[in-house]
C-alpha positions in Angstrom: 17.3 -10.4 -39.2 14.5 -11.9 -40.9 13.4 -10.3 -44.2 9.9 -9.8 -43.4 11.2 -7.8 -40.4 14.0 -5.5 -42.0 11.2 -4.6 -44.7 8.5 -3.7 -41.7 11.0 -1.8 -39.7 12.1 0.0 -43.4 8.3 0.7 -44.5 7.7 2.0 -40.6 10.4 4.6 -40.5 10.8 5.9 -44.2 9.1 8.5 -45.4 5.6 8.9 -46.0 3.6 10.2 -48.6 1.0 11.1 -46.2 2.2 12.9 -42.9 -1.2 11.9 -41.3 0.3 8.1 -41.0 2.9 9.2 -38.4 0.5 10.8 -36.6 -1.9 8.4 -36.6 0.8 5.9 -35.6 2.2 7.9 -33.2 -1.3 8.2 -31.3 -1.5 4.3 -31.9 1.5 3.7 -30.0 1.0 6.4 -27.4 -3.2 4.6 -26.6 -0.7 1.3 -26.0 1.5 3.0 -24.1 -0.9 4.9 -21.8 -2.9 1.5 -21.2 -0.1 -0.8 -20.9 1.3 2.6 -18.0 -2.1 2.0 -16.8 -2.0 -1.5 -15.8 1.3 -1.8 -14.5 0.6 1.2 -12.2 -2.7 -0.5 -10.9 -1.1 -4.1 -10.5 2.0 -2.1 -8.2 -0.9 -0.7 -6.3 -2.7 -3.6 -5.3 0.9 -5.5 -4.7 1.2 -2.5 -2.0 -2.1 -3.1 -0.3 -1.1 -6.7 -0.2 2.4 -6.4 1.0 1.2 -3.7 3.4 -1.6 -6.1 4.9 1.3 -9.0 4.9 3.6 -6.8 7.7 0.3 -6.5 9.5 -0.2 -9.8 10.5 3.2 -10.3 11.2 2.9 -9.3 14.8 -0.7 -10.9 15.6 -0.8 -14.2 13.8 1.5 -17.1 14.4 3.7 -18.8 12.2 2.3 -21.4 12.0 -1.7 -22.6 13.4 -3.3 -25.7 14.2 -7.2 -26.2 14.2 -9.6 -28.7 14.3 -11.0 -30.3 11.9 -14.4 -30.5 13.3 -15.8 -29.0 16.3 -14.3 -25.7 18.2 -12.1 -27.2 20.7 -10.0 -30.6 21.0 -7.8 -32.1 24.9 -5.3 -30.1 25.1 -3.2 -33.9 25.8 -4.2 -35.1 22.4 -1.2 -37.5 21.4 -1.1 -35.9 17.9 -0.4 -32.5 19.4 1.7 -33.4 22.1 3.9 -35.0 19.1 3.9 -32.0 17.1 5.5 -29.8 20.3 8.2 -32.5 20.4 9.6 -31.6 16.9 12.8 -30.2 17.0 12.0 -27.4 14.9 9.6 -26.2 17.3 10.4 -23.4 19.5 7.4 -22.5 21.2 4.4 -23.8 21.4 1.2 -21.8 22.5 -2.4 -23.2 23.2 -5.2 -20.8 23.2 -9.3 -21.0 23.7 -11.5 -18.6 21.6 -14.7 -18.3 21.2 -17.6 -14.7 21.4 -18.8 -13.2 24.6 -20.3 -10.0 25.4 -18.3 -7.1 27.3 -20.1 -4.8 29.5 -17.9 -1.9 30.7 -20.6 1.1 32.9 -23.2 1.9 30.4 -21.5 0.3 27.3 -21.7 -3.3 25.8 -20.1 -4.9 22.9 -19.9 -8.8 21.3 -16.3 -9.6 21.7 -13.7 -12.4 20.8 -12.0 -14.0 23.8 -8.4 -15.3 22.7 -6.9 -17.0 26.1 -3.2 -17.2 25.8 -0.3 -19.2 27.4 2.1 -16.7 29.0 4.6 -17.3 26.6 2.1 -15.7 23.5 4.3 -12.9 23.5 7.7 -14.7 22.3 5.1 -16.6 19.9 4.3 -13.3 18.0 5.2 -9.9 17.8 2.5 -8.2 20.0 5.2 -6.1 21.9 5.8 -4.0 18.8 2.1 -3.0 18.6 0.7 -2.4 22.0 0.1 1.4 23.5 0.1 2.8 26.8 1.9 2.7 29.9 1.9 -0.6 30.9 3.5 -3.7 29.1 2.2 -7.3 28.0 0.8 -9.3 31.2 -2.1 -11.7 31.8 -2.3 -12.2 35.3 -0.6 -10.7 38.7 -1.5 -12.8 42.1 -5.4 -13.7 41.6 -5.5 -10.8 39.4 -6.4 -11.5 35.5 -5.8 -9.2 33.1 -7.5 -8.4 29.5 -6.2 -6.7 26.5 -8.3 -4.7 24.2 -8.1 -3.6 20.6 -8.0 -0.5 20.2 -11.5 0.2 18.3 -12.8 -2.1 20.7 -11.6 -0.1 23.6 -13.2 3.5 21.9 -16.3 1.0 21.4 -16.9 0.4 25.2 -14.8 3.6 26.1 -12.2 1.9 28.6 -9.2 3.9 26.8 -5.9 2.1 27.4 -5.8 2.0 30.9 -9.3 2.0 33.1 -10.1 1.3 36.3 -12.5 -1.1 37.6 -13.4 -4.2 36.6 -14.3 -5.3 32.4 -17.4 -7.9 33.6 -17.5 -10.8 30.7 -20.8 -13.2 30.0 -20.7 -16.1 28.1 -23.7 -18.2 27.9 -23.5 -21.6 29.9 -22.8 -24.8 27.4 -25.6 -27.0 29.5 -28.8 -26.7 31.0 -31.8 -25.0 29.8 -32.7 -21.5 30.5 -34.6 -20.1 33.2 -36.7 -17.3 31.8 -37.5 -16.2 35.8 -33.9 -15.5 36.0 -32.1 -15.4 32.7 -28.7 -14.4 34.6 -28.4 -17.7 35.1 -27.9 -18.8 31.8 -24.8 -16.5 31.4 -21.4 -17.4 32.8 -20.1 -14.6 34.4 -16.1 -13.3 35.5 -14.4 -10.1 34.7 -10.8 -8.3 33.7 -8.5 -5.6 34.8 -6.8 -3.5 32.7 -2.3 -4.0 32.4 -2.5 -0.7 31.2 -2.0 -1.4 27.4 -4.7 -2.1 24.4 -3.2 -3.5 20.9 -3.2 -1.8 17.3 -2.9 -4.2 14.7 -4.7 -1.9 12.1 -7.0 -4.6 11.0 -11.0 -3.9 12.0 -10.7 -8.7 12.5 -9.0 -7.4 15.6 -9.1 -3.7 16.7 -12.9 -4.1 16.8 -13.7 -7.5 18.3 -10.4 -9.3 20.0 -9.4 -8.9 23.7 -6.6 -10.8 24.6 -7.1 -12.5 28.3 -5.0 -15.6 30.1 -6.0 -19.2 28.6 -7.4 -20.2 32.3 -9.9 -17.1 32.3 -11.0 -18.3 29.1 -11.6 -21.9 29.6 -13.2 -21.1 32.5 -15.4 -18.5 30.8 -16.6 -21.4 28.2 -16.6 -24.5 30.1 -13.3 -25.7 28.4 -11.3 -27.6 31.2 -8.5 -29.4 29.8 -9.2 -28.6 26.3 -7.9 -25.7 23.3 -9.3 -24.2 20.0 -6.1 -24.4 18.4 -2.0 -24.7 19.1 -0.2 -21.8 17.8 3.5 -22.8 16.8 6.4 -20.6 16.3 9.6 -22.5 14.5 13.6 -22.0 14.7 15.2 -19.2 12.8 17.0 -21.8 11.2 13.8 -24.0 10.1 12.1 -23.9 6.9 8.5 -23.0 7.5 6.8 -24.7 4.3 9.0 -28.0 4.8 7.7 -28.0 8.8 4.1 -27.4 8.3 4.2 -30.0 5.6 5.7 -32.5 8.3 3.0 -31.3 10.8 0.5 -31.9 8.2 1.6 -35.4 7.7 1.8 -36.0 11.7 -2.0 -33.9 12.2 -3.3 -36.2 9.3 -7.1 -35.3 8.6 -7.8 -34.4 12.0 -6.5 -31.5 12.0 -5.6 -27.8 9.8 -2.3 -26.8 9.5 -2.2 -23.1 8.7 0.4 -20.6 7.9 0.1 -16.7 8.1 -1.7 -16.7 5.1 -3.8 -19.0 5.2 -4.9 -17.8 8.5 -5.8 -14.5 6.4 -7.3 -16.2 3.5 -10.5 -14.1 3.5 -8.4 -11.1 3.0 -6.0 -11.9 0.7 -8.3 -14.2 -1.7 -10.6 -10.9 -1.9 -7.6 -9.0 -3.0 -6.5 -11.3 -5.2 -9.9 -11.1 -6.9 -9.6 -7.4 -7.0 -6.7 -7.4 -8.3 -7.8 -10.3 -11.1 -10.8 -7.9 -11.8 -8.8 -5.0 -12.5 -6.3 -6.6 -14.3 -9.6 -8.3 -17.1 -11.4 -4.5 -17.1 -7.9 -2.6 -18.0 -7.1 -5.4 -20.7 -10.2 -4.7 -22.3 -9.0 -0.7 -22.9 -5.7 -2.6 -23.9 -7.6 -4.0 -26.6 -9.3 -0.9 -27.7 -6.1 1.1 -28.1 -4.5 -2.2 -29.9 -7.7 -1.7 -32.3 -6.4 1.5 -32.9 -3.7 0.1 -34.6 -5.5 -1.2 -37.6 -6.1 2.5 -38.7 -2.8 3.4 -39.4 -2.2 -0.1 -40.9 -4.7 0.7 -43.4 -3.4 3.8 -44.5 0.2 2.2 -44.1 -1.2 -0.3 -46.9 -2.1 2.0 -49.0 0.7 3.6 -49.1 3.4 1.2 -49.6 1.4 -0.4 -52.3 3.5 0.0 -55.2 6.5 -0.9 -52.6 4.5 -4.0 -52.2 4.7 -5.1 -56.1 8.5 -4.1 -56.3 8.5 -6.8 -53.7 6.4 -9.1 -55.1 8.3 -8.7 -58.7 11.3 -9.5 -56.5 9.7 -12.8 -55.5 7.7 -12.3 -52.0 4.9 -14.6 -51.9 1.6 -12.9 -50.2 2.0 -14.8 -47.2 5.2 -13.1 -46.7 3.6 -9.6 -47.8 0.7 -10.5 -44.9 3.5 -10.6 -42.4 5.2 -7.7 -43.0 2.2 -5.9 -42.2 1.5 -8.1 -39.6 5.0 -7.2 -38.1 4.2 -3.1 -38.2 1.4 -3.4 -36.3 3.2 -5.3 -33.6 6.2 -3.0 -33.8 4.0 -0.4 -33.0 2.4 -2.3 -30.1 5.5 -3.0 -28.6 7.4 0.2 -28.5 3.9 1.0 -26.9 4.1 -1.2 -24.6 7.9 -0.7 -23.5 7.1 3.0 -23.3 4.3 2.6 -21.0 6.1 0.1 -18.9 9.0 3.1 -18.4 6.9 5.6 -17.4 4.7 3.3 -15.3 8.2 2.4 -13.5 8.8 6.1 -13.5 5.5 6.7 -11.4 5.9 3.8 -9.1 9.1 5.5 -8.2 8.0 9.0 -7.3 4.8 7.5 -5.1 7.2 5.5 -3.4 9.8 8.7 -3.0 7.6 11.6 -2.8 3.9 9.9 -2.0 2.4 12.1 -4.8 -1.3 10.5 -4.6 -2.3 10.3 -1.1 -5.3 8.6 0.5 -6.9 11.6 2.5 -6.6 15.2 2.8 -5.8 15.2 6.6 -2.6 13.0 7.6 -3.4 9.9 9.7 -6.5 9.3 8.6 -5.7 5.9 7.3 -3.0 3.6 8.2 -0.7 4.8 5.4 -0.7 8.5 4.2 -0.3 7.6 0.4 -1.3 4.8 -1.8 1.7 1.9 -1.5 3.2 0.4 -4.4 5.0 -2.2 -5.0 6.5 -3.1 -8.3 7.0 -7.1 -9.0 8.9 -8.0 -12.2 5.9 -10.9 -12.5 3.6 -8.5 -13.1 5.4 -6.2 -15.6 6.2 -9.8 -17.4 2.5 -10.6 -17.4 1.4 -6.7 -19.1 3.9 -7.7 -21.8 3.0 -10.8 -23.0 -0.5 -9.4 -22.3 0.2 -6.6 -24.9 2.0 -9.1 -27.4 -1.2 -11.8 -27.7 -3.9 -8.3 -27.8 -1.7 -6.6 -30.5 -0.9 -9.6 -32.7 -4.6 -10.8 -32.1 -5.7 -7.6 -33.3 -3.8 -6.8 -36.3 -3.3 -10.6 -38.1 -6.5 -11.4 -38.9 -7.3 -7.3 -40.1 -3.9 -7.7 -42.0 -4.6 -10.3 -44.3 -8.0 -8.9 -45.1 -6.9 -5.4 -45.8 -3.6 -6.8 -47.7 -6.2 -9.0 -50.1 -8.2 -6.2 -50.8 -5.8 -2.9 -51.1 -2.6 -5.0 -52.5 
């Protein structure tokens, strides 16, 4: 133990002259503590929303997407691709056309995304897990072709899961000009039945815009013979997905994107990320208030322990030494703040996990989840303490050797 230490630890736990020091100290440590409690709590939070929009996607997106580079839609025989399905580490390979169309079901019309599918889309994802009704995944039956609706998008046009009839599609034609004596003939015109199932991914991207239809009624629909939008790829259990994409990426070259899950969500994730970044600079300012706070009961400290100060200075401590001591207080303060704060922030975490004490709405199932989700990552606590460490030393060096020159 250092000697500038054992006297800072000495001069913070003896006895005072003036009982307001502990106090004041006490109320330092506990602003610390109730900022650093802060901060940890609001980083968990936003971990949750992330982790919760993460199992989402799961059972929509692929593992693993290919795009083009420029334009909407590539041949589907492109050599490039047709090398990529040949990996060994690719267990099923999916093409699909997308692109907007209008739905007109009766009196109701909404601006929809058309994903056409290969058959096999439902080993590719997870889309079993999230569709209702009484029917089960299928595209097609005889001549029949069947569409898939989010569920928002199925309230929008007000086709519930199962309706009967026919969905009528229009997609504007890709050549010729239109004729404004007949402007039907500018549209491109074929319809869907229902399978007796819409999807619930609990993400507005989908629920509100996507139906899911067979990859012929799509190309078809756009005048996309022969070609696709993008190859979705689903890899062994026993492949690495980072180590495949990067050999895709090497095999697609500039031609094309190679996207995992999350980069397929990057909108979403990079605006939570900010969020989080946001909250974390606005609740590191209060930090630094309540580390301010400290310099109070320094001062007084100072004061105090000024003839305590010449003993030690008689004994040989240079004022450099007699800076740091002070300089160590402050800190020791801070810290036991800080590792206070980190308890009971761990202590909350764990009853909204256990008990959901905060929830999102009065009336359950109003929101996907019933209570805020946390999720605790050891990064994060890491991060609030080294956080604390630079505010509180920050704060009280520079206010140390000032006070120490002028009281001492």
């Amino acid at each position: 133990m250092s000697f500038p230490f054992y006297i800072a630890r000495r001069h913070l736990f003896s006895k005072k002259s003036t009982h307001a020091i502990n106090i004041i100290s006490a109320i330092s440590a506990t602003g610390v503590a109730v900022a650093t409690m802060a901060l940890v709590v609001t980083l968990s939070v936003f971990n949750g929303f992330h982790d919760l929009v993460e199992s989402f996607f799961t059972q929509f997106d692929p593992q693993i997407k290919i795009i083009p580079t420029e334009g909407k839609t590539v041949p589907a025989d492109d050599p490039i691709l047709t090398q990529i399905r040949q990996l060994p580490q690719i267990e099923i390979a999916t093409e699909t056309v997308e692109d907007q169309a209008l739905a007109v079901f009766n009196d109701k019309q909404a601006m929809i995304h058309i994903k056409g599918v290969d058959d096999n889309f439902e080993q590719l994802t997870h889309i079993d897990e999230i569709l209702l009704g009484d029917g089960e995944f299928e595209l097609h039956a005889a001549n029949l072709q069947y569409g898939i609706l989010g569920i928002r998008l199925a309230q929008t046009l007000g086709t519930g899961a199962r309706f009967r009839g026919f969905l009528r599609i229009y997609a504007p034609k890709r050549e010729g000009q239109i004729d404004m004596t007949n402007p039907n003939d500018a549209f491109v015109e074929d319809s869907l039945m229902s399978p007796g199932v819409i999807f619930h991914v609990k993400q507005s991207k989908y629920d509100s815009d996507y139906i899911i239809a067979p990859i012929a009624f799509a190309r078809n629909l756009f005048d996309q013979q022969g070609m696709l939008s993008s190859l979705e790829l689903r890899v062994t259990d026993d492949a690495n997905i980072s180590q495949v994409k990067k050999q895709i990426k090497q095999i697609a070259g500039t031609k094309y994107q190679v996207l995992d899950r999350y980069e397929q969500q990057a909108e979403t994730f990079n605006i939570m990320n900010i969020e989080k970044m946001i909250a974390y600079i606005f609740l590191t300012f209060i930090l630094t208030v309540a580390a301010f706070n400290i310099i109070g009961s320094l001062t007084m400290l100072i004061i105090d322990k000024k003839e305590d100060v010449n003993t030690l200075r008689n004994l040989g401590a240079t004022e450099k030494q007699v800076a740091h001591i002070f300089t160590l207080e402050g800190m020791i303060i801070s810290i036991a703040g800080a590792l206070i704060g980190t308890v009971l922030a761990l202590l909350l975490c764990y009853l909204q996990q256990r008990y959901s004490l905060v929830t999102l709405g009065q009336s359950e199932g109003s929101f996907v989840v019933n209570a805020y989700p946390v999720s605790v990552h050891a990064s994060d606590i890491l991060l609030t303490l080294i956080t604390v460490t630079i505010i509180s030393y920050l704060s009280v060096r520079y206010p140390v050797r000032y006070l120490s020159k002028r009281f001492l």
